[in-house]
C-alpha positions as CSV (number, residue, x, y, z in Angstrom):
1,X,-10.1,-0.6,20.2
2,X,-11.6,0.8,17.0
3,X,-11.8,-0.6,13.9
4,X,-9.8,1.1,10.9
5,X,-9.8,-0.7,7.3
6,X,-7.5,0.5,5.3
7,X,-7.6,-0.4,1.0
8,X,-4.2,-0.6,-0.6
9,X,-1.0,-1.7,0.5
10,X,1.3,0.9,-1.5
11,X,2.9,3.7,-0.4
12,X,-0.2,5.0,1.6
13,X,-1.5,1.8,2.5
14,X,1.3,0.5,3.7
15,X,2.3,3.6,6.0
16,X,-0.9,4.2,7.8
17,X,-1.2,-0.1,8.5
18,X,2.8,0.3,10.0
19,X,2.1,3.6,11.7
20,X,-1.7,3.1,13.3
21,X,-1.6,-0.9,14.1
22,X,-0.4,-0.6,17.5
23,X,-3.7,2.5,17.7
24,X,-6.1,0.6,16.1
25,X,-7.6,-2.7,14.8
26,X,-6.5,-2.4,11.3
27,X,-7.5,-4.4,8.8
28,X,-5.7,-4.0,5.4
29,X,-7.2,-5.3,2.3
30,X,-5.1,-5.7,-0.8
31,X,-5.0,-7.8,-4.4
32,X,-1.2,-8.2,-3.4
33,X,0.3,-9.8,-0.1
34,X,3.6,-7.6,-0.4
35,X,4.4,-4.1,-0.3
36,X,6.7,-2.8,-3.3
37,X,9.0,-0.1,-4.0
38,X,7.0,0.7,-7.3
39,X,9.6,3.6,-8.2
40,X,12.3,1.1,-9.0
41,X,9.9,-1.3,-10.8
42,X,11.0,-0.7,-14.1
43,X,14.4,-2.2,-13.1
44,X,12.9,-5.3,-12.6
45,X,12.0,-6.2,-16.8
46,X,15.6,-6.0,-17.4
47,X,17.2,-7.4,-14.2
48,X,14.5,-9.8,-12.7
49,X,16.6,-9.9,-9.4
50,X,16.2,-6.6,-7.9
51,X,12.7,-7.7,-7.3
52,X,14.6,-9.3,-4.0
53,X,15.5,-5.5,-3.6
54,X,12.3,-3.7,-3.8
55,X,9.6,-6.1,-1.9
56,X,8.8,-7.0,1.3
57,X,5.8,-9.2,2.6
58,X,3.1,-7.5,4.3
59,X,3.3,-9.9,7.1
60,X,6.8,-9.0,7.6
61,X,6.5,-5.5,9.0
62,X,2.9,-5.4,10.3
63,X,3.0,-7.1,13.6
64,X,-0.8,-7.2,14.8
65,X,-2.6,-5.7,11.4
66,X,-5.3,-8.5,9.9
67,X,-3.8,-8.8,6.3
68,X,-6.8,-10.1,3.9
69,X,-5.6,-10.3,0.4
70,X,-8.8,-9.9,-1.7
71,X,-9.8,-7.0,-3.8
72,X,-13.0,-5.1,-1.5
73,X,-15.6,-5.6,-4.2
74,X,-18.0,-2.6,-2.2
75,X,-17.9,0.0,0.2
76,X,-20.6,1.9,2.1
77,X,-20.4,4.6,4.8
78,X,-20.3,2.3,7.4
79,X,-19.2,-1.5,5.6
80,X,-16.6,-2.6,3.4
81,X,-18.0,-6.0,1.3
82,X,-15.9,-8.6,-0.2
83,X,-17.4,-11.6,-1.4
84,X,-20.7,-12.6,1.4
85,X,-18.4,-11.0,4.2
86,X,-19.0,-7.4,5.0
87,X,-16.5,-5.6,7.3
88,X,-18.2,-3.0,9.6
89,X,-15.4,0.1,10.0
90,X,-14.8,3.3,12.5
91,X,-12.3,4.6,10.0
92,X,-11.9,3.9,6.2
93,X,-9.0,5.1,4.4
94,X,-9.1,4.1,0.2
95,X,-5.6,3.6,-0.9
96,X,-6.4,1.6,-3.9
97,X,-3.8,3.5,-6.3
98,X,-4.4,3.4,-10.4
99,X,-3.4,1.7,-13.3
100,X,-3.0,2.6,-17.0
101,X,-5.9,2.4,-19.3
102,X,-5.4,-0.1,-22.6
103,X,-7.0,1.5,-26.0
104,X,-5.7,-1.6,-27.8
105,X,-6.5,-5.3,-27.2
106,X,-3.5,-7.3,-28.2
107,X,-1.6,-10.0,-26.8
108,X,1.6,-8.7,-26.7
109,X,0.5,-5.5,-24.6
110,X,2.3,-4.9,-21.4
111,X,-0.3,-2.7,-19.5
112,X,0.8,-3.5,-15.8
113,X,3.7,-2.0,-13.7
114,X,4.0,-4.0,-11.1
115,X,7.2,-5.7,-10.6
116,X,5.5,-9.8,-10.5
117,X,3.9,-8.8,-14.0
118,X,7.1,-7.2,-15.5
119,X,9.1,-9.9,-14.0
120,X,7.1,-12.2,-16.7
121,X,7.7,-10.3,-19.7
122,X,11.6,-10.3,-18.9
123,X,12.0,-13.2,-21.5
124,X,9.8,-11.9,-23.7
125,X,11.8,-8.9,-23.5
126,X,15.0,-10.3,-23.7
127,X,13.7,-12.5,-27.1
128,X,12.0,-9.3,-29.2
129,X,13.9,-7.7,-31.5
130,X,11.3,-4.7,-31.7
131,X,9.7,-2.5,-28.4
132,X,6.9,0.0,-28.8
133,X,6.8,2.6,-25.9
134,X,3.3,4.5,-25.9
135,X,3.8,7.3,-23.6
136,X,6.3,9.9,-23.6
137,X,5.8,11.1,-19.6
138,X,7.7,9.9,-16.7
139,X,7.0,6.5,-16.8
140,X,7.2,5.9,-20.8
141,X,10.7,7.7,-20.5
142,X,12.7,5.5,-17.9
143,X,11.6,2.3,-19.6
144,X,13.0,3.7,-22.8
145,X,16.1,4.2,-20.6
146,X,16.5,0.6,-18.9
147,X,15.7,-1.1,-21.9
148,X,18.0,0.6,-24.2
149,X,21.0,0.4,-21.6
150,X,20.9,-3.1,-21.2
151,X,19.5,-4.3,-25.1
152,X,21.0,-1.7,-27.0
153,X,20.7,-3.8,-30.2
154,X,16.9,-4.0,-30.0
155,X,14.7,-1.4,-32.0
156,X,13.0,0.8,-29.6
157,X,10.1,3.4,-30.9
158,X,8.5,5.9,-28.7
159,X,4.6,6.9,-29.5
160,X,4.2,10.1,-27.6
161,X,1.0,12.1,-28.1
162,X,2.8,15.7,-26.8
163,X,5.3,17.5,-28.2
164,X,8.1,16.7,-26.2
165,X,9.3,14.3,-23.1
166,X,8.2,14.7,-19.9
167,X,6.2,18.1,-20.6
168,X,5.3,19.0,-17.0
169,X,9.1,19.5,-16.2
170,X,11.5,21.7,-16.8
171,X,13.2,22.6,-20.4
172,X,17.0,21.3,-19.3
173,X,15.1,18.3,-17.9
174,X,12.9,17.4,-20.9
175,X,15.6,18.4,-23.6
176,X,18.4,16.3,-21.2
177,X,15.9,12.8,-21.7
178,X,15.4,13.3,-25.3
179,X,19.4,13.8,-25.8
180,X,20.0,10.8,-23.7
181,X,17.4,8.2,-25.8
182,X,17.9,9.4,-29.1
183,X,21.8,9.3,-28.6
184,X,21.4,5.4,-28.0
185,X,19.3,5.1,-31.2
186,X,15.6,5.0,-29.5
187,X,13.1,6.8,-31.9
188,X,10.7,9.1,-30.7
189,X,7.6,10.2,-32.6
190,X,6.1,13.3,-31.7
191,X,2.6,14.6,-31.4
192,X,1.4,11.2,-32.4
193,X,-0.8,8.4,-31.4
194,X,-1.4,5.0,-31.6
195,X,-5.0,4.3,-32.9
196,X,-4.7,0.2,-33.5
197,X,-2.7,-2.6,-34.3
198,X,-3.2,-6.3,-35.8
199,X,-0.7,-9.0,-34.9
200,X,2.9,-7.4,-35.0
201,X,1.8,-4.0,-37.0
202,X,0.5,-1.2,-35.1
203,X,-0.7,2.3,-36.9
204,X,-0.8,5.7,-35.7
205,X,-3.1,8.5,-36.6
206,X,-0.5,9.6,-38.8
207,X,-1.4,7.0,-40.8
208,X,2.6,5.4,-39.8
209,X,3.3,1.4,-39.4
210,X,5.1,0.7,-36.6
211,X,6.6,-3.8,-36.7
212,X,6.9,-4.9,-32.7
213,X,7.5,-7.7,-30.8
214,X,6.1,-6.3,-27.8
215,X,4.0,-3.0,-26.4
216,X,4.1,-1.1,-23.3
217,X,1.3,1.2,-22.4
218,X,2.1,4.0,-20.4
219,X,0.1,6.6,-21.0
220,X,-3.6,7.1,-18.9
221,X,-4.2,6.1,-15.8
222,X,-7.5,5.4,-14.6
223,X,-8.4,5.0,-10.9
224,X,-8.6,1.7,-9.3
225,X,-12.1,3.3,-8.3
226,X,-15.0,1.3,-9.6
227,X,-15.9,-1.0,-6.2
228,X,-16.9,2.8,-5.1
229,X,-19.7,3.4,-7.7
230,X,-22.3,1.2,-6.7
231,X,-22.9,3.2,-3.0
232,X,-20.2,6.2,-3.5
233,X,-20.8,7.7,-7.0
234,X,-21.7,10.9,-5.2
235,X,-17.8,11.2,-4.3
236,X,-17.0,10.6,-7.8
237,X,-15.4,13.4,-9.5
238,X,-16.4,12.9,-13.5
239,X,-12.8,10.8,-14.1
240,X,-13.8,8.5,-11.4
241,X,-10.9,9.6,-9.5
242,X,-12.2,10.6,-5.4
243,X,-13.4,14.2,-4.4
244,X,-11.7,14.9,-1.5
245,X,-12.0,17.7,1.4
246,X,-8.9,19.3,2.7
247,X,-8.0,17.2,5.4
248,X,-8.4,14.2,2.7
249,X,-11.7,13.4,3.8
250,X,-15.1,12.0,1.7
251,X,-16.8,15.7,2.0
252,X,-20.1,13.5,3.3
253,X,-18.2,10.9,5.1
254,X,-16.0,12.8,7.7
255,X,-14.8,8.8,8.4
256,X,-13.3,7.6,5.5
257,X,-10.5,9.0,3.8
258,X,-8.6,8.6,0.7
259,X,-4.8,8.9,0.1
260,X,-2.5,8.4,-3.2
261,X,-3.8,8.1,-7.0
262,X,-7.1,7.2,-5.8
263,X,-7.9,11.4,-5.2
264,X,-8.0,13.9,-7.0
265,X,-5.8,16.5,-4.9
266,X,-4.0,18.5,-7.9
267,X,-0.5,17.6,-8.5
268,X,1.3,14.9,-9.4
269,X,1.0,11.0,-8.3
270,X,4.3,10.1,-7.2
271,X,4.9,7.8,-4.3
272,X,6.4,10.5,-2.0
273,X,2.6,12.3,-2.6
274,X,1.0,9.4,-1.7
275,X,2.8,8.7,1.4
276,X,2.4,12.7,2.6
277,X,-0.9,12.5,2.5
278,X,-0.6,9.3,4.5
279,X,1.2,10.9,7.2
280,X,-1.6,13.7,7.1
281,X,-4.7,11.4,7.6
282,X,-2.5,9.6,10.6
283,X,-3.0,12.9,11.9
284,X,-6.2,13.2,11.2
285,X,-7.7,10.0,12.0
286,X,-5.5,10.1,15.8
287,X,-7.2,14.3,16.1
288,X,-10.8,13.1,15.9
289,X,-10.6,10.4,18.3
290,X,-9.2,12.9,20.7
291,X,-11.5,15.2,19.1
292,X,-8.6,17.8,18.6
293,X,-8.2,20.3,14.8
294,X,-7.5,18.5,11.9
295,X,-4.0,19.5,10.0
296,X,-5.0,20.7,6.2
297,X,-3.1,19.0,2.9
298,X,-1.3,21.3,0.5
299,X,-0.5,19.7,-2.4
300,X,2.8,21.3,-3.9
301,X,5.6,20.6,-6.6
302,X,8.1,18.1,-4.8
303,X,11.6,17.3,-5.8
304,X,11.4,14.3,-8.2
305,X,14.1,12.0,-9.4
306,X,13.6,10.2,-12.7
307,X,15.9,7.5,-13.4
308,X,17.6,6.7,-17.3
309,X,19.2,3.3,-16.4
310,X,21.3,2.6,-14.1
311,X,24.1,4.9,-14.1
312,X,21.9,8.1,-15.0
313,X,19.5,10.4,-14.0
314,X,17.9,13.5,-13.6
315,X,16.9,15.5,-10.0
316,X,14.3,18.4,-10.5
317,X,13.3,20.4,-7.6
318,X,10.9,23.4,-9.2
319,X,13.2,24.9,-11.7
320,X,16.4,23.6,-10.6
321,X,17.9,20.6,-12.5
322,X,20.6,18.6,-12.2
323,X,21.7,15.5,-14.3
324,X,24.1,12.8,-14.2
325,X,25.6,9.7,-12.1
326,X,24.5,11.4,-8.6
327,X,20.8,11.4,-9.4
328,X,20.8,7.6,-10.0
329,X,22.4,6.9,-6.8
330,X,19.7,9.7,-5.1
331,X,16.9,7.5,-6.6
332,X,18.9,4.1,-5.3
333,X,19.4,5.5,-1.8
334,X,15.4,6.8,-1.9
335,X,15.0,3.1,-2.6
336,X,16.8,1.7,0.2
337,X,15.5,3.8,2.7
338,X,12.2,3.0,2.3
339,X,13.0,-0.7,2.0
340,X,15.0,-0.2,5.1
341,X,12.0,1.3,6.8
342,X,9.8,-1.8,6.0
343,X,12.0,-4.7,6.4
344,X,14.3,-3.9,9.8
């Protein structure tokens, strides 16, 4: 049985260890032993339970996988090396996702989303009186949302460097967000950014003070990319992020592939991206051991729900928009059956 490695146990990561374990000798590396619902994980700084909700152990649904939870410190065409170990492979796929980038170096900065991490700032959260939100995109805007539905007492300032919310989407969607936040007192400041801060006070480059108790970053990501520069700069693009082929291969290393934020396909990194082009290198990696055509990847706009709390939301499909109560349940139903799919 041949050997596939697979780096990163999100949505990719988790679907090609599920799918090919039964093919393959898999071997999935990851700095985490559980696979999360990272959608949802914004839910989980103002109600701490729903972590119960949106994670499952990856020794729960992979049955004969190896699971070795250490962060792969090298990889070569042939080897994967953590530590003194290395790991000879047939088939590589890098899965190893992103995380934001942090221009400021203070204590009080909140610069991961994973649910663990949030899940310790909850008191924090709970105790501040002031919340600074860098980032106006996706991410930046449903933590404005959860935070100001359940503490709607607390002072809550956006930093956003654009001109307006969520500026890939449509106008009804971006005008709907901004409505919705600034109706429950959360300021946003435009076409500004934060260029430092000292203690509590943080400064923009419009030369504004901004007094909080605690700072989210949301606002570029970097790719979880740099155990690839030592031996596979060459793949590289010049943001770090993997240059991939159109079957989501290494151009120079038909073997190993790369799936989620990791490449740099063009269009958005969501988690249903991430796990299409999972169910594309499946294909792929079963086609050349039978030595059959490899299916192409065509990134595309997909239908996106973006939560604002609990009880609201917004759907977008290209141009169509659609806001309300019956989005949030769309994203909670999303939620559970991808839960479902892990932990039956």
């Amino acid at each position: 049985m041949k050997h596939l490695i697979i780096i990163g146990g999100g949505f990719a990561g988790a679907y090609l260890a599920k799918e090919l374990e039964q093919e393959f000798d898999v071997t999935l590396f990851d700095t985490k032993d559980y696979f999360e619902f990272t959608p949802s994980v914004l839910r989980t700084l103002v109600e701490p339970e729903h972590i119960k909700k949106i994670e499952v152990l990856h020794s729960s649904y992979l049955k004969r996988a190896t699971i070795i939870r250490e962060a792969v410190e090298r990889v070569t065409p042939t080897e994967i090396i953590v530590g003194k170990k290395c790991y000879p492979f047939d088939y590589l796929v890098i899965a190893s996702g992103s995380r934001y980038n942090s221009p400021i170096k203070e204590q009080d900065i909140v610069i991961k989303m994973r649910g663990q991490e949030l899940r310790n700032y909850a008191q924090k959260l709970e105790k501040a009186k002031s919340v600074l939100i860098v980032g106006g995109g996706v991410v930046g805007t449903e933590l404005a949302a959860e935070i100001c539905e359940k503490y709607p007492q607390k002072k809550i300032t956006m930093v956003h460097a654009g001109s307006s919310l969520l500026e890939r989407n449509p106008t009804k969607a971006r005008a709907y967000a901004e409505h919705f936040l600034k109706k429950r007192n959360v300021t946003i400041l435009f076409n500004e950014r934060i260029t430092g801060g000292k203690g509590k006070i943080y400064h923009t480059d419009k030369e504004k003070k901004i007094n909080a108790d605690l700072v989210f970053l949301c606002t570029g990501i970097v790719p979880n990319s740099e155990f690839l520069e030592k031996d596979l700069s060459h793949s590289l693009n010049e943001k770090k992020f993997l240059h991939i082929n159109q079957y989501l291969q290494l151009e120079e290393h038909p073997a190993i592939f790369a799936a989620g934020d990791i490449n740099d396909s063009k269009e958005e990194k969501t988690a249903q991206s991430a796990e299409k082009q999972a169910e594309v290198v499946c294909h792929n990696i079963r086609a050349l051991e039978k030595k059959q055509q490899l299916k192409s990847y065509l990134p595309h706009q997909r239908p996106m729900v973006i939560s604002l709390g609990k009880w609201h939301g917004i759907f977008i499909d290209k141009n169509f928009v659609w806001t309300g109560i019956i989005p949030s349940f769309l994203k909670r139903a999303i939620e559970w059956k991808t839960m479902w799919r892990y932990k039956r």
